[in-house]
N, C-alpha and C positions, 0 to 999 in steps of 0.2 A: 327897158333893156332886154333885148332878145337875143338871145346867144346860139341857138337852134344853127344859124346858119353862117354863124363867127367863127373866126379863125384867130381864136384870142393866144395871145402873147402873155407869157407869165415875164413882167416886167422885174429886173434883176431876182429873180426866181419867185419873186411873189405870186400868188396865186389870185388874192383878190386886196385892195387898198387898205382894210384892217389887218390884211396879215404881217401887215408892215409894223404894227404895235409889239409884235409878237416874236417875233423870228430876225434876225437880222439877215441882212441881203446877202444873195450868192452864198448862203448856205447849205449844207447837204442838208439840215434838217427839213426848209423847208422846199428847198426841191423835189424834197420826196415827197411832202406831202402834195406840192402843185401835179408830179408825175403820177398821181393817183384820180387826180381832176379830171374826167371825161372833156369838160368844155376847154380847160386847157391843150392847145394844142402844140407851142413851142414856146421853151422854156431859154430864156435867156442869162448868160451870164457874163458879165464884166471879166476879161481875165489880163493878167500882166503875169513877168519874167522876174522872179524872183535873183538873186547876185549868183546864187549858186544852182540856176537854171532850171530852179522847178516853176510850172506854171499851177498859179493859184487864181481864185475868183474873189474881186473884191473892185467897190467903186470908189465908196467912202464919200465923206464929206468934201464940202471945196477944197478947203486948204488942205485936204488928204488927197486930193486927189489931183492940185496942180502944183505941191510944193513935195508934200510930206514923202507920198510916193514918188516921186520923180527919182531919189538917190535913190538905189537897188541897195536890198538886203537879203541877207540870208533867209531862208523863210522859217526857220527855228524862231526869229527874230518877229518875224511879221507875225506869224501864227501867235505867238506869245501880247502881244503889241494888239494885234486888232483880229485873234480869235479866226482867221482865216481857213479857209478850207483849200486845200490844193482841187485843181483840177478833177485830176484823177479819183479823188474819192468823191468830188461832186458827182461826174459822168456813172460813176458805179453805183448811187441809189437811185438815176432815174431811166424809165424803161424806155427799152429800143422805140417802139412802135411814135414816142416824140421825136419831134424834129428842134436840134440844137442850135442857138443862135450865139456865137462868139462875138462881142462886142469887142477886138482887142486894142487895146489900151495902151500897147508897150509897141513898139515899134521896132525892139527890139528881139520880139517876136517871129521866128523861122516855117518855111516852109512844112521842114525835119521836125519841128517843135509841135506842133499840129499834129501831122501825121502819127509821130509818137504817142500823142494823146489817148488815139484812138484803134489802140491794137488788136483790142479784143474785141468790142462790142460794134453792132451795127446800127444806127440811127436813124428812123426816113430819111433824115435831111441834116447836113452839117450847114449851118448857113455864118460866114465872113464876112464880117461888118466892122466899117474904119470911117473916119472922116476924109481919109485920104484915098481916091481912088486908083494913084499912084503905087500905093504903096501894096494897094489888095491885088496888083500885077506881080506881084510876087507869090502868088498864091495861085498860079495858072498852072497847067496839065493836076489838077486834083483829080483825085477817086470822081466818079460821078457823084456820090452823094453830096459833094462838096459845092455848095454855090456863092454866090457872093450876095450883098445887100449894098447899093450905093444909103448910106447917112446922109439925111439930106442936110443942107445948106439954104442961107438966101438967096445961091446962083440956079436952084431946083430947075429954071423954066430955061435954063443954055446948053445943058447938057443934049449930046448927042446920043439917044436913046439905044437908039438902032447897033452904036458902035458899044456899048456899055453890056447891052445881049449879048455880044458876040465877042463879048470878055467874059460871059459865064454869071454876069449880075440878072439874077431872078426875080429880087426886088429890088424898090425905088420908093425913097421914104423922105418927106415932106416934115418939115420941122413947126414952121407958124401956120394958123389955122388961113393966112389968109393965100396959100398956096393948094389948100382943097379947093382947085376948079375941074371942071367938066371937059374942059378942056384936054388939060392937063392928066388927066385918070385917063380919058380916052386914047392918047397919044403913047402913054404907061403902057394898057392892053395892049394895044395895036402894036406893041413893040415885042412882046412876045411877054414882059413880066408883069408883076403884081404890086400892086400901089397901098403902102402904108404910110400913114401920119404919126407920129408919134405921142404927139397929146400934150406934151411939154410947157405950152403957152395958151393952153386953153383954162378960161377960168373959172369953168365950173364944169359940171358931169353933163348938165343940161344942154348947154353949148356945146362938149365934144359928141355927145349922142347926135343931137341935131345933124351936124355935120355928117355923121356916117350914115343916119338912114336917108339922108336929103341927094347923096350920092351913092347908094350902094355900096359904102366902102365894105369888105369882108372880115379887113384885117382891124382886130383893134386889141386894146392894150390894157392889162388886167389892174393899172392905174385907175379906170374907170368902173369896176366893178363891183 
């Protein structure tokens, strides 16, 4: 495992796969600590739309995550319930010179909501990431720092690349291992953006390594670490 020239992802703010024993996800605690990680490069968190419109970081379990969350609450309520960190006090322990990656969750989630996010502090990179690439069309004339991330799908190999650039998507991210081709990464580049896998359905550390040094992937995900 060689990290020298990785551009690793602290996956829901984990910094490395034991730190998941330790810290619970999308917390400030341990983003600050992964914002302290030199090989960490961008720090990701889950976030959703609280009833009374704060945005807070959290994935949760299955059934917290396609039942439980689904009804909106107060976030006195949620923070109480599942120890939750708003937003805004996550973004304020970790330092500028990372680049932020918004997985969001809630689709209820605004343009104004975002933006508001980030009033004070400057980020390399805000990166917008959805399963819907619908929906991240609402997220167009952003600040520069703001880019998109197509989540990929099993349709990865139909999308029109060319047109997804020039909606402001910088990366392009493959779900099953068996959409890491040569192909496919090279058509990625040639498009102007940058190709991640996310690791999801790989069943060992062995086989997701393999795969990255066998293609030169850059991007990999502190899952594996």
């Amino acid at each position: 495992m060689k990290l020298a020239d990785k551009i690793v992802l602290a996956h829901k703010g984990f910094f490395n796969k034991e730190s998941e024993n330790f810290y619970r996800e999308n917390s400030k605690e341990v983003c600050e600590i992964s914002s302290k990680k030199n090989y960490i490069s961008i720090i990701e968190l889950d976030i959703r739309k609280s009833k009374d419109g704060v945005l807070y970081c959290y994935h949760g379990n299955s059934f917290e995550y396609y039942i439980g969350l689904e009804i909106p609450k107060n976030f006195g309520i949620l923070q109480e319930k599942y120890k939750v960190n708003s937003l805004a006090e996550v973004l304020d322990v970790i330092s500028e010179e990372k680049s932020i990656f918004l997985d969001i969750k809630d689709t209820r989630i605004t343009r104004e909501d975002i933006l508001k996010a980030f009033p004070k502090k400057k980020f390399k990179e805000v990166i917008l990431g959805n399963k819907s690439i619908s929906f991240l069309n609402r997220f167009n004339e952003m600040p520069r720092e703001f880019v998109k991330i197509f989540n990929g799908n099993i349709l990865c190999n139909f999308y029109d690349l060319k047109k997804l650039r020039e909606n402001n998507f910088r990366y392009f991210e493959v779900v099953f291992p068996f959409q890491v081709r040569k192909k496919l990464i090279e058509n990625v580049y040639r498009a102007g953006m940058e190709f991640r896998c996310t690791g999801l359905f790989f069943m060992s550390n062995t086989s997701y390594w393999k795969k990255i040094y066998k293609y030169g992937i850059k991007h990999v995900s502190s899952d594996f670490i």
